[in-house]
TORPA-4810 file (N, C-alpha, C, O; in nm, 3 decimals):
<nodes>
NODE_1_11.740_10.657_9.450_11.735_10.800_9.476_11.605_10.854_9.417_11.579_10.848_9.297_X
NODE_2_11.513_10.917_9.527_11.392_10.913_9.478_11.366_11.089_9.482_11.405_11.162_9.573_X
NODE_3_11.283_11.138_9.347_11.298_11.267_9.318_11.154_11.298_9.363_11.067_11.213_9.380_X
NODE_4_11.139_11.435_9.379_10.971_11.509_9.444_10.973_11.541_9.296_11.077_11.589_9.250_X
NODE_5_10.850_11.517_9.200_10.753_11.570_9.137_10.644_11.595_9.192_10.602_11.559_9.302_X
NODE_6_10.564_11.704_9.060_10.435_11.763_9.141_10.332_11.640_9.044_10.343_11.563_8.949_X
NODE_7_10.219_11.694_9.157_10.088_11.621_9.139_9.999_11.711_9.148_10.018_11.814_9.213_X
NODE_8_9.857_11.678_9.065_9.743_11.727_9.097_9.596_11.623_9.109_9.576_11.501_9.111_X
NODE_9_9.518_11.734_9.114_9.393_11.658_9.065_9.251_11.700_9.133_9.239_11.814_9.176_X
NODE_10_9.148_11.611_9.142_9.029_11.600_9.214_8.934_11.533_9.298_8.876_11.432_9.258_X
NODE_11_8.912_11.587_9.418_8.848_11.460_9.463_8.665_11.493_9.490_8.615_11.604_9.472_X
NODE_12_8.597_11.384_9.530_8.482_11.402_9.556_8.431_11.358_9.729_8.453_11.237_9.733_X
NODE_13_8.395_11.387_9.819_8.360_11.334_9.968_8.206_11.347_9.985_8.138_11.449_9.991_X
NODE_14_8.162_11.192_9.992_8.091_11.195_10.063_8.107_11.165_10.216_8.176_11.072_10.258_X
NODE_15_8.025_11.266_10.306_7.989_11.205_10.470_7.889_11.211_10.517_7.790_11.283_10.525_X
NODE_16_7.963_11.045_10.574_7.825_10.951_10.621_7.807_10.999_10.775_7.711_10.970_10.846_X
NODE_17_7.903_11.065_10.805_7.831_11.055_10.984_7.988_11.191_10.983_8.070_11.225_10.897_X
NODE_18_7.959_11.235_11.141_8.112_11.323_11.178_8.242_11.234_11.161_8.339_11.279_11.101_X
NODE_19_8.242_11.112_11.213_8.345_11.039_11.217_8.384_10.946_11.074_8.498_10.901_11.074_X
NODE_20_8.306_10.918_10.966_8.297_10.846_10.856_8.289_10.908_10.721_8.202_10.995_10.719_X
NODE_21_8.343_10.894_10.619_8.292_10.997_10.459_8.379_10.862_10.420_8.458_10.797_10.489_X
NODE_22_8.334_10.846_10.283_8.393_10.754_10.165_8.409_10.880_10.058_8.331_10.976_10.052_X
NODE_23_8.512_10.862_9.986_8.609_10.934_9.880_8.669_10.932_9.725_8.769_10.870_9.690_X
NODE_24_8.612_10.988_9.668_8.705_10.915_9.527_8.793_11.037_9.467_8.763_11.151_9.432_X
NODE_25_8.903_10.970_9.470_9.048_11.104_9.349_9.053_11.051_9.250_9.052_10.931_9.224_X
NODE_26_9.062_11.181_9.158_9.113_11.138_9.051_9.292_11.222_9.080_9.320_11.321_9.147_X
NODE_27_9.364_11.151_9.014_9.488_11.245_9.058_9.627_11.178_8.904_9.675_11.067_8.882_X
NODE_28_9.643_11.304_8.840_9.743_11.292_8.775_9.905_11.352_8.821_9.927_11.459_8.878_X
NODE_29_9.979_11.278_8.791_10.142_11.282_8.869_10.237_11.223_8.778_10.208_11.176_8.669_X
NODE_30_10.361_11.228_8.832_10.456_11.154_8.794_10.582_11.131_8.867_10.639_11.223_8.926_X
NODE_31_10.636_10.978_8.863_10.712_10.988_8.955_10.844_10.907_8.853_10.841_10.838_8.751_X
NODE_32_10.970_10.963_8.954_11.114_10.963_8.921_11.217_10.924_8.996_11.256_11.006_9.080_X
NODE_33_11.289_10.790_8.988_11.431_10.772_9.038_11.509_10.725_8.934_11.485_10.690_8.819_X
NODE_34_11.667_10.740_9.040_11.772_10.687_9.021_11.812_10.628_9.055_11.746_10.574_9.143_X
NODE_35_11.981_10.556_9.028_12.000_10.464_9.076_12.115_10.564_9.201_12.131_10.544_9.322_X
NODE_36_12.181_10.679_9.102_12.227_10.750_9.143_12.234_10.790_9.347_12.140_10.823_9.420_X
NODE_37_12.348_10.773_9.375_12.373_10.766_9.509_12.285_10.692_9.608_12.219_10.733_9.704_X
NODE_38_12.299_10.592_9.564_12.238_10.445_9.646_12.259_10.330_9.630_12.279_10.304_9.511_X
NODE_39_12.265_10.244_9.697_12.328_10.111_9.667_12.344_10.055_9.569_12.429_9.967_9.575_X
NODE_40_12.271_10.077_9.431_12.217_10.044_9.346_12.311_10.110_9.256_12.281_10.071_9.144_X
NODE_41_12.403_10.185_9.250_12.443_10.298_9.199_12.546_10.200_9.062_12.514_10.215_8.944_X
NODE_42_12.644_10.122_9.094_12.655_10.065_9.015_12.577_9.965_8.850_12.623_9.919_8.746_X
NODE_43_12.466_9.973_8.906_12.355_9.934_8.778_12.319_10.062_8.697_12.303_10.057_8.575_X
NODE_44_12.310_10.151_8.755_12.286_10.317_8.675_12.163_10.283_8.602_12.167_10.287_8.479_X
NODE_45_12.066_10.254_8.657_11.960_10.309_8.563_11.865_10.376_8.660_11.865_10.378_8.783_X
NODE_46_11.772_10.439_8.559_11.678_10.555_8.621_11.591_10.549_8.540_11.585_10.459_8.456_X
NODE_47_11.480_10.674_8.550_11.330_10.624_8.518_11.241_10.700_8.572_11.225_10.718_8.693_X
NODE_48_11.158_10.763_8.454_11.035_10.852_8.518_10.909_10.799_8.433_10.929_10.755_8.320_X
NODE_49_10.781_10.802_8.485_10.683_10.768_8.410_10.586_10.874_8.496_10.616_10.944_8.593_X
NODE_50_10.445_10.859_8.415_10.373_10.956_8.433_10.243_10.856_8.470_10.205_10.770_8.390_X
NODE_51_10.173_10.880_8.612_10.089_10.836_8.677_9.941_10.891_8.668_9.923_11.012_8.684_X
NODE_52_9.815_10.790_8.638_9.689_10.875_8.659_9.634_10.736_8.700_9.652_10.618_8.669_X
NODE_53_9.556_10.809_8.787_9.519_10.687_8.906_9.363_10.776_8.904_9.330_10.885_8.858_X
NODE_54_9.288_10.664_8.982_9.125_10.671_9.026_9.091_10.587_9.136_9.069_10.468_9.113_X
NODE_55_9.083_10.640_9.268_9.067_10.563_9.395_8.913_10.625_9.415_8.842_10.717_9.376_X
NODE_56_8.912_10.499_9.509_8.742_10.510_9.590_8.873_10.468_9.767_8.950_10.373_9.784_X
NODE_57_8.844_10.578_9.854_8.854_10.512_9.972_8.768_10.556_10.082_8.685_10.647_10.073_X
NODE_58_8.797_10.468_10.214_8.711_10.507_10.298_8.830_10.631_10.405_8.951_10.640_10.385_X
NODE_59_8.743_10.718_10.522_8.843_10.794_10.563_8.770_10.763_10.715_8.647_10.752_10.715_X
NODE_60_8.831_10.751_10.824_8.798_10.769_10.933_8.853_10.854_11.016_8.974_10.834_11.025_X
NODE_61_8.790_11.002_11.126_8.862_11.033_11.164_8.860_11.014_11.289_8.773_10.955_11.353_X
NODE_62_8.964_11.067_11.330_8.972_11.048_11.488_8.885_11.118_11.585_8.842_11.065_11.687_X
NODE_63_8.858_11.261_11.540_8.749_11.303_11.655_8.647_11.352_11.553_8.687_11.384_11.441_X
NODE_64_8.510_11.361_11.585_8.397_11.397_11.517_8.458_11.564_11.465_8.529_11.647_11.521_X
NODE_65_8.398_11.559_11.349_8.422_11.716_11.228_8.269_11.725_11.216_8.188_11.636_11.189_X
NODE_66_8.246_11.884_11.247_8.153_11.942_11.222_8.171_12.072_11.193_8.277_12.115_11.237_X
NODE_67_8.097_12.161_11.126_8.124_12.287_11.004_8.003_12.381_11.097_7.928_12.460_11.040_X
NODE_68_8.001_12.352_11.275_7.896_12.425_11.310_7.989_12.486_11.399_8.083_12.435_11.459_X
NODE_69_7.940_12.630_11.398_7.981_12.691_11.555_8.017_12.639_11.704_7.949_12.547_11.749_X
NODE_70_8.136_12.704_11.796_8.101_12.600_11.868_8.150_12.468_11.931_8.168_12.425_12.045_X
NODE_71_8.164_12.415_11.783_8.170_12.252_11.774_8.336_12.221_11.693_8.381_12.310_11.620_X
NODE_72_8.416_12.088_11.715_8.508_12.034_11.673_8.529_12.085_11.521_8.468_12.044_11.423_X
NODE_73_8.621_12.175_11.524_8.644_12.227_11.336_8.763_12.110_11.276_8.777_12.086_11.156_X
NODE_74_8.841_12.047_11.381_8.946_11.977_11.314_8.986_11.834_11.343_8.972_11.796_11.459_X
NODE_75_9.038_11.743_11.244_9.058_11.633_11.297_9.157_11.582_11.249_9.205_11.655_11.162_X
NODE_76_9.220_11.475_11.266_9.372_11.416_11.176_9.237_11.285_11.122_9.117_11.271_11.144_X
NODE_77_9.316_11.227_11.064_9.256_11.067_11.016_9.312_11.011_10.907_9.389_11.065_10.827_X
NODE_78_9.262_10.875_10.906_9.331_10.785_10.808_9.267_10.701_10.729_9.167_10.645_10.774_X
NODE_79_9.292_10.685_10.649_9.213_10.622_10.457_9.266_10.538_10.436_9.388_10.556_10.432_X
NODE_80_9.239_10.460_10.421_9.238_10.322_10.297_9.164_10.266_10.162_9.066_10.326_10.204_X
NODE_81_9.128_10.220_10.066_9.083_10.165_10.002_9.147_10.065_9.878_9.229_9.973_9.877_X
NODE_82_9.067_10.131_9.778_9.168_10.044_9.627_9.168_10.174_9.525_9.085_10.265_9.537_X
NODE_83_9.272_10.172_9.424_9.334_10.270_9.324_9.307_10.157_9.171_9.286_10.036_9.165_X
NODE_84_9.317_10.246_9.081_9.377_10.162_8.934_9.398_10.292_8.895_9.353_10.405_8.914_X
NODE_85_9.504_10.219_8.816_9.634_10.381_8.794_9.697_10.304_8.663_9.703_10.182_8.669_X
NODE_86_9.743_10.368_8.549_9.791_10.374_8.431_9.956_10.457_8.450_9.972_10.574_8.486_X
NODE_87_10.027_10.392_8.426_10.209_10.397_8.358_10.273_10.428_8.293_10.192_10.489_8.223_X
NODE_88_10.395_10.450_8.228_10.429_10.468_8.100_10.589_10.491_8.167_10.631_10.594_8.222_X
NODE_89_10.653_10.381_8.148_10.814_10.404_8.252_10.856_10.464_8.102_10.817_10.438_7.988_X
NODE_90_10.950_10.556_8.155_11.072_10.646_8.030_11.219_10.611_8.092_11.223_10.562_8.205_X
NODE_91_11.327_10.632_8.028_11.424_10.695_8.051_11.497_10.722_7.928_11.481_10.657_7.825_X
NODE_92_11.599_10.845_7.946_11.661_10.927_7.839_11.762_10.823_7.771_11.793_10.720_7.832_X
NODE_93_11.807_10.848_7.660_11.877_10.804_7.576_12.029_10.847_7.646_12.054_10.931_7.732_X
NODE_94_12.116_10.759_7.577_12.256_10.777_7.666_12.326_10.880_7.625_12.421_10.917_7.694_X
NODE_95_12.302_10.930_7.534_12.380_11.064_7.507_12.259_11.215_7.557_12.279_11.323_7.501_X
NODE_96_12.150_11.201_7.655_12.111_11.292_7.708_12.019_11.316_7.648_11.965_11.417_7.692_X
NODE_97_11.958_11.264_7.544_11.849_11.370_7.418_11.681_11.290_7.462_11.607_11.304_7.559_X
NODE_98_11.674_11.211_7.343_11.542_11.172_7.389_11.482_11.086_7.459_11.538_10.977_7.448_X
NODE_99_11.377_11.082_7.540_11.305_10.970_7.592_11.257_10.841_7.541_11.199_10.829_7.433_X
NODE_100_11.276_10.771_7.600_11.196_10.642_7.520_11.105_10.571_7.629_11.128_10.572_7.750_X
NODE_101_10.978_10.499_7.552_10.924_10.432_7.651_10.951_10.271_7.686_10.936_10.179_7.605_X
NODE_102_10.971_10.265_7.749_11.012_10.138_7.805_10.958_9.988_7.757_11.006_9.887_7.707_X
NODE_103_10.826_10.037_7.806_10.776_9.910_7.785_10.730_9.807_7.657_10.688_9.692_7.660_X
NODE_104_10.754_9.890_7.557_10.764_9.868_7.434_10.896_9.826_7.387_10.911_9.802_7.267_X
NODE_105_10.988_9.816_7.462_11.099_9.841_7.383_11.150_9.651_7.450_11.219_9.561_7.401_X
NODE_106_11.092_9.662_7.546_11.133_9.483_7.614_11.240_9.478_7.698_11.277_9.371_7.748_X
NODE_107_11.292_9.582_7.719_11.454_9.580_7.839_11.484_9.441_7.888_11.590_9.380_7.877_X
NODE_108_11.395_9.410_7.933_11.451_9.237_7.987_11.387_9.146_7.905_11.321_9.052_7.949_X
NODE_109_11.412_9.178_7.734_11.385_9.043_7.657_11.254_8.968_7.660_11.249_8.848_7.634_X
NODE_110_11.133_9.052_7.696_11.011_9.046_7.680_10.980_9.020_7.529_11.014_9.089_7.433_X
NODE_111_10.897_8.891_7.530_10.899_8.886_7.377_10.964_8.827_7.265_10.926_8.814_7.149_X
NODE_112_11.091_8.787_7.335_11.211_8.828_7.216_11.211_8.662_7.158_11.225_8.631_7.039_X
NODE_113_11.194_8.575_7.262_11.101_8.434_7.192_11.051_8.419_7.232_11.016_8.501_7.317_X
NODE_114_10.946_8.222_7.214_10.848_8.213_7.238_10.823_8.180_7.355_10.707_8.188_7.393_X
NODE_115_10.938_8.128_7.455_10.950_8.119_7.574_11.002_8.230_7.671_11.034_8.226_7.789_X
NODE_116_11.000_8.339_7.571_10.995_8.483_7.697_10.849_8.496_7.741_10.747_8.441_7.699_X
NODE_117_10.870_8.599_7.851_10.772_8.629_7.909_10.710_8.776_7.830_10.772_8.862_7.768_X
NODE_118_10.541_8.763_7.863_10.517_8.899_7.775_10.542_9.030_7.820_10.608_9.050_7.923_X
NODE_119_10.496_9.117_7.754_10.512_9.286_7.789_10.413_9.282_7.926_10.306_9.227_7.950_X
NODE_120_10.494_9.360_7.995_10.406_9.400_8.112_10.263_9.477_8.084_10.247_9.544_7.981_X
NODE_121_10.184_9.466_8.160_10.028_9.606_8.140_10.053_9.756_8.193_10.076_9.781_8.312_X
NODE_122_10.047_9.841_8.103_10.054_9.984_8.174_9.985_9.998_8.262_10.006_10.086_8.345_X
NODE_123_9.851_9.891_8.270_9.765_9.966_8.380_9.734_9.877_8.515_9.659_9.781_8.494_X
NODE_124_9.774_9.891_8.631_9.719_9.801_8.742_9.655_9.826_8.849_9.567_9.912_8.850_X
NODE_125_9.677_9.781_8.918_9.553_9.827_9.058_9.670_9.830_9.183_9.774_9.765_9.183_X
NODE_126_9.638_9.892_9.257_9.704_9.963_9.384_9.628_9.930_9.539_9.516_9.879_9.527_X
NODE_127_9.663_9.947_9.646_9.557_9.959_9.741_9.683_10.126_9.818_9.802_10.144_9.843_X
NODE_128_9.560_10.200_9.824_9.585_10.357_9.881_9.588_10.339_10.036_9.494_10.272_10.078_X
NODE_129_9.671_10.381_10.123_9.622_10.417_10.254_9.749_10.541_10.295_9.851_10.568_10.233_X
NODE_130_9.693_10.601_10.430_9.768_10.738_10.478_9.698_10.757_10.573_9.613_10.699_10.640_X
NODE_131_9.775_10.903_10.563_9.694_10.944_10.714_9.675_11.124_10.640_9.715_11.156_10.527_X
NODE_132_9.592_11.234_10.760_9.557_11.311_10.702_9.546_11.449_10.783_9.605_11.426_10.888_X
NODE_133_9.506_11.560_10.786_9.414_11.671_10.887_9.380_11.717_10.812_9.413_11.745_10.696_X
NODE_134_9.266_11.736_10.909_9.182_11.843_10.777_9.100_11.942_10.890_9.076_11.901_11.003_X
NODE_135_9.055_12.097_10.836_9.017_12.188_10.897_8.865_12.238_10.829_8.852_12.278_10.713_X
NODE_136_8.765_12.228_10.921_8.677_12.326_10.785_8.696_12.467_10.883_8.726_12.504_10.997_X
NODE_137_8.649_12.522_10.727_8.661_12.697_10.762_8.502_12.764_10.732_8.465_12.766_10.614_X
NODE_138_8.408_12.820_10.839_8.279_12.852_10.781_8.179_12.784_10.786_8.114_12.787_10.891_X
NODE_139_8.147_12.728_10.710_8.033_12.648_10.725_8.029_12.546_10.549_7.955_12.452_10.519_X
NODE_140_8.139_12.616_10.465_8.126_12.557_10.298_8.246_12.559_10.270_8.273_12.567_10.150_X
NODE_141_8.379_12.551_10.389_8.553_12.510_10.341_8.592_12.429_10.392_8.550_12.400_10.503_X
NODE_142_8.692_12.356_10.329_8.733_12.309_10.454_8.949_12.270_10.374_8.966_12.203_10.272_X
NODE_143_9.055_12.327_10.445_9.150_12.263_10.397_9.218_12.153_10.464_9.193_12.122_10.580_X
NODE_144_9.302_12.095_10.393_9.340_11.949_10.468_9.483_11.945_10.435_9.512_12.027_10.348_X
NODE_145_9.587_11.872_10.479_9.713_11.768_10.430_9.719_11.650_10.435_9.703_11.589_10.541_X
NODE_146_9.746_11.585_10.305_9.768_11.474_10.335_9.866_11.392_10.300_9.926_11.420_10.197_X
NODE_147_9.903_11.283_10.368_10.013_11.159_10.294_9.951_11.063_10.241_9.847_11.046_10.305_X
NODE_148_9.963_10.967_10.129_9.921_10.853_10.147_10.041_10.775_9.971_10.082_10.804_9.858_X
NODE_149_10.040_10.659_10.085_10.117_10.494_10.023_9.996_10.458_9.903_9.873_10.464_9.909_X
NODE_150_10.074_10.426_9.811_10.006_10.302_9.702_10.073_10.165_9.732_10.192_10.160_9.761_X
NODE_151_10.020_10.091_9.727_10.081_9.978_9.763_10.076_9.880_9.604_9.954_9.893_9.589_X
NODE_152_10.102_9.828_9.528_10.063_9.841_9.392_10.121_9.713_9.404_10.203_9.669_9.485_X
NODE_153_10.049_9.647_9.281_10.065_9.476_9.220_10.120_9.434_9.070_10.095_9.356_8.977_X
NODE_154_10.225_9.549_9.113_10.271_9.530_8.960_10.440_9.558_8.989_10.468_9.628_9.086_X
NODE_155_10.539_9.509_8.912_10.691_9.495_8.952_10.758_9.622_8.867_10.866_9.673_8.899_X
NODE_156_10.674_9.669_8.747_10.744_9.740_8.616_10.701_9.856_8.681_10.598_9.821_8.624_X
NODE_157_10.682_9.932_8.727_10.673_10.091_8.737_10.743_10.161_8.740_10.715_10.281_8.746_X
NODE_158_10.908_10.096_8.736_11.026_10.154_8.688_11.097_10.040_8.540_11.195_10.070_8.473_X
NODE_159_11.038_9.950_8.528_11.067_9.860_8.379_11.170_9.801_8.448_11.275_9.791_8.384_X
NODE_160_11.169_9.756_8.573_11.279_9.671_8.640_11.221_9.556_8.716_11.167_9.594_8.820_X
NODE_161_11.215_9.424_8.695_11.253_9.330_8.765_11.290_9.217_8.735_11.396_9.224_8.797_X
NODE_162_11.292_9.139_8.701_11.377_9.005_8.669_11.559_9.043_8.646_11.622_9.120_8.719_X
NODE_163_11.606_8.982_8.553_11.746_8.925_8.528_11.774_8.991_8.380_11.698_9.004_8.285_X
NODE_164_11.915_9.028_8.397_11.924_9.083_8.237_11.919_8.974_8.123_11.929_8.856_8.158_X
NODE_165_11.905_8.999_8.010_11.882_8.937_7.884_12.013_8.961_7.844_12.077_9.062_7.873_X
NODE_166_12.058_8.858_7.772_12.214_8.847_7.720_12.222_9.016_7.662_12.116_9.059_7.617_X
NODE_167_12.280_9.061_7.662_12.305_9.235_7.582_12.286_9.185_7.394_12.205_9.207_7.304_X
NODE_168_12.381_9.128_7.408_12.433_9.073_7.271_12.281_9.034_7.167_12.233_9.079_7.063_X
NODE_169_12.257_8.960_7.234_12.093_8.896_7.112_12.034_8.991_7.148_12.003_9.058_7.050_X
NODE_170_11.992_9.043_7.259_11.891_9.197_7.250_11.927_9.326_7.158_11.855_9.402_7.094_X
NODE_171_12.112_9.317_7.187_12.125_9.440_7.014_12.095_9.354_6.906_12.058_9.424_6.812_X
NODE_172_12.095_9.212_6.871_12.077_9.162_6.740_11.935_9.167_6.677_11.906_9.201_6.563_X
NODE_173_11.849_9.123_6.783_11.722_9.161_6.747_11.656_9.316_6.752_11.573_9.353_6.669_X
NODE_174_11.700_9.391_6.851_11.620_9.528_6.864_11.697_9.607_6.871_11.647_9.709_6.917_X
NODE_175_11.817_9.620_6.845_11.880_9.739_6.819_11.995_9.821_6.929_11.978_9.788_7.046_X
NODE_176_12.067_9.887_6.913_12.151_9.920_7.000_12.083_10.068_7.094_12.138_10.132_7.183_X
NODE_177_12.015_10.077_7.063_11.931_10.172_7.139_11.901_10.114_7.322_11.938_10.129_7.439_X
NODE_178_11.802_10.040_7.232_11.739_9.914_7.310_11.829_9.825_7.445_11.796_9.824_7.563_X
NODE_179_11.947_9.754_7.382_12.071_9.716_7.460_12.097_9.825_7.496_12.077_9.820_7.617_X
NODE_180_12.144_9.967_7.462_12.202_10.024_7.553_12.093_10.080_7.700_12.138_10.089_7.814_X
NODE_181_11.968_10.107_7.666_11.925_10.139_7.814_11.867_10.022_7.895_11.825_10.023_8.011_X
NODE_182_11.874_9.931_7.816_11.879_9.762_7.909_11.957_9.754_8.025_11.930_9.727_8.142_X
NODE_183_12.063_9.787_7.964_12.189_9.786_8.099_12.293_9.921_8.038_12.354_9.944_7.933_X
NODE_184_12.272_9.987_8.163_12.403_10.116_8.158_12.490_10.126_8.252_12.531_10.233_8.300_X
NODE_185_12.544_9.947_8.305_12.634_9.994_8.380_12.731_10.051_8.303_12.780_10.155_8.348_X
NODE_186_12.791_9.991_8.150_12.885_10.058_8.119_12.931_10.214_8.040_13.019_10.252_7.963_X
NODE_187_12.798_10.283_8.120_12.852_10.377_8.077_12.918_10.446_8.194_12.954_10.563_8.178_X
NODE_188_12.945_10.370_8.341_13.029_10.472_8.424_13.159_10.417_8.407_13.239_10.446_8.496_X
NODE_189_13.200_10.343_8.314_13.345_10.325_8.273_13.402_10.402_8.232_13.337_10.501_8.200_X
NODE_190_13.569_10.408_8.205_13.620_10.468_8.161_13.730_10.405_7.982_13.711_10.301_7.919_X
NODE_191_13.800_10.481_7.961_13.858_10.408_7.890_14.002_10.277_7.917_14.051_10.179_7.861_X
NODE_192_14.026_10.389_8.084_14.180_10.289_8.147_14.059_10.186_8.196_14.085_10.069_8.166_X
NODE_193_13.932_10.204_8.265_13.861_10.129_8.325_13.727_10.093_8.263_13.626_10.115_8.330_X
NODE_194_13.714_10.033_8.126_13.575_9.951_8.072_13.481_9.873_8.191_13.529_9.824_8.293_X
NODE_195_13.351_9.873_8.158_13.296_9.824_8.247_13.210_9.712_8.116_13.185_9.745_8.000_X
NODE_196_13.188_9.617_8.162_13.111_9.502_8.053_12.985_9.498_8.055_12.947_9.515_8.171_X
NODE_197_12.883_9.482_7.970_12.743_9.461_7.988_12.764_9.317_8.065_12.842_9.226_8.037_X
NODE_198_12.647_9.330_8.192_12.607_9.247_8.304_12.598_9.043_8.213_12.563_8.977_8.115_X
NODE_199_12.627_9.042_8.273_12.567_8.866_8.210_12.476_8.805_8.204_12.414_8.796_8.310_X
NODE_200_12.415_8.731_8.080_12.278_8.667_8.108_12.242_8.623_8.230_12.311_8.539_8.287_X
NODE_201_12.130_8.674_8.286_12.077_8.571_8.408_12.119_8.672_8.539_12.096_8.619_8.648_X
NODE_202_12.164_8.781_8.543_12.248_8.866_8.644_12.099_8.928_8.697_11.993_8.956_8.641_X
NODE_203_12.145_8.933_8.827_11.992_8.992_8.881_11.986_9.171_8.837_12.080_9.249_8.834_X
NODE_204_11.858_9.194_8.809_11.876_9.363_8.729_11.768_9.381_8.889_11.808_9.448_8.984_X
NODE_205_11.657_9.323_8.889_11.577_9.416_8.983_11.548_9.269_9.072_11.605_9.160_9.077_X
NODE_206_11.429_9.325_9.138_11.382_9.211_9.280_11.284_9.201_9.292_11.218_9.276_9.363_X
NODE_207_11.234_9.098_9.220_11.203_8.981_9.197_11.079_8.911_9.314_11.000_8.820_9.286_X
NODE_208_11.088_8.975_9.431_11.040_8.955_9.571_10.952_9.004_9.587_10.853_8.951_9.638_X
NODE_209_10.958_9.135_9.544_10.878_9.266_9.617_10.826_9.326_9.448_10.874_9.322_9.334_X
NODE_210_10.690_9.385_9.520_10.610_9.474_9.384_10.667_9.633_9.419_10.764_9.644_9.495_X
NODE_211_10.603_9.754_9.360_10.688_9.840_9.372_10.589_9.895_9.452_10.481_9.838_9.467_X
NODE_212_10.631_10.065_9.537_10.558_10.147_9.596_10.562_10.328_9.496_10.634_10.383_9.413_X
NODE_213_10.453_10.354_9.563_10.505_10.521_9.498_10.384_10.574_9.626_10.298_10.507_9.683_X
NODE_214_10.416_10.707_9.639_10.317_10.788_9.707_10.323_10.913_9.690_10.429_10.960_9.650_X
NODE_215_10.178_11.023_9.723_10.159_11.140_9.715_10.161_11.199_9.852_10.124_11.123_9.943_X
NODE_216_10.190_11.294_9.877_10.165_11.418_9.994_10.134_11.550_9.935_10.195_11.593_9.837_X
NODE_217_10.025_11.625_10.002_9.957_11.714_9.961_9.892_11.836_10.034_9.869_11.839_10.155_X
NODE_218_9.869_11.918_9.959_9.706_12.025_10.039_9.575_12.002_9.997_9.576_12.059_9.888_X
NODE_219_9.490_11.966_10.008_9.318_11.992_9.989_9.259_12.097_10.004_9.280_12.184_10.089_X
NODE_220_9.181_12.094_9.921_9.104_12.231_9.985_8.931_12.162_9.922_8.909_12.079_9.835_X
NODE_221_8.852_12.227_9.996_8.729_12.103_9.917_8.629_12.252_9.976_8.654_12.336_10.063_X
NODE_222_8.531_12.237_9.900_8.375_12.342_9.902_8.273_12.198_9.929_8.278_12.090_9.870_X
NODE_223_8.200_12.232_10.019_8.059_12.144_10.036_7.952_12.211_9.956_7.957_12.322_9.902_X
NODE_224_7.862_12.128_9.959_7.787_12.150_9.828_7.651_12.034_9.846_7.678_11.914_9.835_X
NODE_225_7.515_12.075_9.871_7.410_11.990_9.924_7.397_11.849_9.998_7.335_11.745_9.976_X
NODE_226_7.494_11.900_10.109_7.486_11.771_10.205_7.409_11.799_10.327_7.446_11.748_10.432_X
NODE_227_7.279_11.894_10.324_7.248_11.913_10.462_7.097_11.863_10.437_7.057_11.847_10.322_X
NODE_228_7.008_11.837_10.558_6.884_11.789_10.545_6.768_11.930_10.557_6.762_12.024_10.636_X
NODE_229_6.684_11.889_10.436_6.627_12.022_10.401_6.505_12.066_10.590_6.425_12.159_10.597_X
NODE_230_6.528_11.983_10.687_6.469_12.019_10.778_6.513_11.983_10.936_6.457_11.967_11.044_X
NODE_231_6.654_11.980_10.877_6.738_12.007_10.995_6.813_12.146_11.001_6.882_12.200_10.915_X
NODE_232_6.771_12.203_11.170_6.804_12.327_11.204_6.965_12.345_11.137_7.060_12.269_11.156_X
NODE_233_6.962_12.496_11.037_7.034_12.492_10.954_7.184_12.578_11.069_7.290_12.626_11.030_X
NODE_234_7.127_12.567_11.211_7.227_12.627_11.303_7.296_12.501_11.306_7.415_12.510_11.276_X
NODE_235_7.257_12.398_11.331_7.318_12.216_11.359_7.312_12.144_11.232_7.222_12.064_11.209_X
NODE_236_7.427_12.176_11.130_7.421_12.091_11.065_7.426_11.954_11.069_7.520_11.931_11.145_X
NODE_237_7.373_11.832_11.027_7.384_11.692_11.047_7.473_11.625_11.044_7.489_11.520_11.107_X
NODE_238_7.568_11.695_10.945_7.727_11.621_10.891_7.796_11.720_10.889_7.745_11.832_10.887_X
NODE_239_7.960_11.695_10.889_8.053_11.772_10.864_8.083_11.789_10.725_8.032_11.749_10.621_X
NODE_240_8.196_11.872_10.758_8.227_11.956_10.617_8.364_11.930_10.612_8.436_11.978_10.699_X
NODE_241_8.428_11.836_10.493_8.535_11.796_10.510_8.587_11.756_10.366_8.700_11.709_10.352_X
</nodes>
């Protein structure tokens, strides 16, 4: 169950021709699910972390953009490139109060000997693509919408994938904190109906697949010395986008 947080940030465009510009965002966000009403719902865990990413992509559009009288003001198009983006998975403590960060804490027994596996990296690399429109207004606006996929090479961006760690030696070594947001199936038990921490080796996440996240948005962008100091300033050379 996947929640809308907001995002912001900045980008920079250069363009190379009407149909071509290369791009870099900077863009801070954060994103949030559950397990809550989805297949998954029986594992109960959830998870928000806070995203800052730095892409370079390329954008192509579909019909030539130009910021002249006249001429094509709008176009849709679509981007691709590469991202590296920084993490920090949370989720709340079981009685509702504070956050903890995840990845420090080892949920799946990261660490815990010498034949575990290590702590994941907060920070990895992504590849960005979407699609887009964009309008200029004038001759120095221009606003846009856009979607775009991360496609990312990393499994933890919710602190989920492998197999649970026995519950038991994870409270012995790190604490009952720790075991308890490892696994919460049992907190949708009851008292006529206990539910047991999962069993060593029980699949927690998948194992297959890396994770996704994405933004959708408005732009709004000002041009700013992209014209040739002796081209007729009626025909600009490039668009404004």
């Amino acid at each position: 169950n996947y929640e809308f947080c907001p995002a912001g940030g900045f980008m920079y465009r250069y363009n190379i021709s009407p149909r071509w510009a290369l791009k870099a965002d900077f863009i801070f966000a954060k994103v949030c699910a559950s397990d809550v009403a989805t297949l998954n719902a029986a594992r109960n865990l959830s998870f928000t972390s806070p995203i800052t990413e730095l892409s370079v992509e390329a954008e192509l559009n579909f019909l030539k953009l130009y910021n002249a009288p006249q001429k094509n003001r709008f176009s849709p198009y679509i981007f691709a490139g590469i991202t590296v983006f920084s993490f920090d998975p949370q989720a709340q403590s079981v009685d509702g109060g504070e956050f903890y960060e995840l990845q420090s804490l080892g949920t799946e027994g990261q660490e815990l000997t010498e034949e575990s596996e290590k702590r994941y990296s907060l920070t990895s690399v992504a590849i960005p693509f979407g699609i887009g429109l964009k309008f200029t207004i004038g001759r120095h606006f221009s606003i846009g919408a856009e979607w775009g996929m991360r496609y990312t090479f990393t499994d933890y961006l919710d602190d989920v994938k492998g197999v649970y760690c026995d519950n038991q030696v994870l409270r012995d070594a790190r604490g009952s904190i720790v075991a308890d947001l490892a696994d919460r199936s049992p907190e949708l038990g009851t008292e006529d109906h206990p539910i047991e921490f999962n069993k060593e080796g029980t699949q927690r996440g998948n194992v297959t697949t890396t994770d996704l996240y994405s933004f959708a948005g408005i732009t709004f962008t000002v041009k700013f010395g992209n014209e040739s100091k002796t081209c007729d300033l009626h025909k600009p050379r490039k668009p404004l986008h």
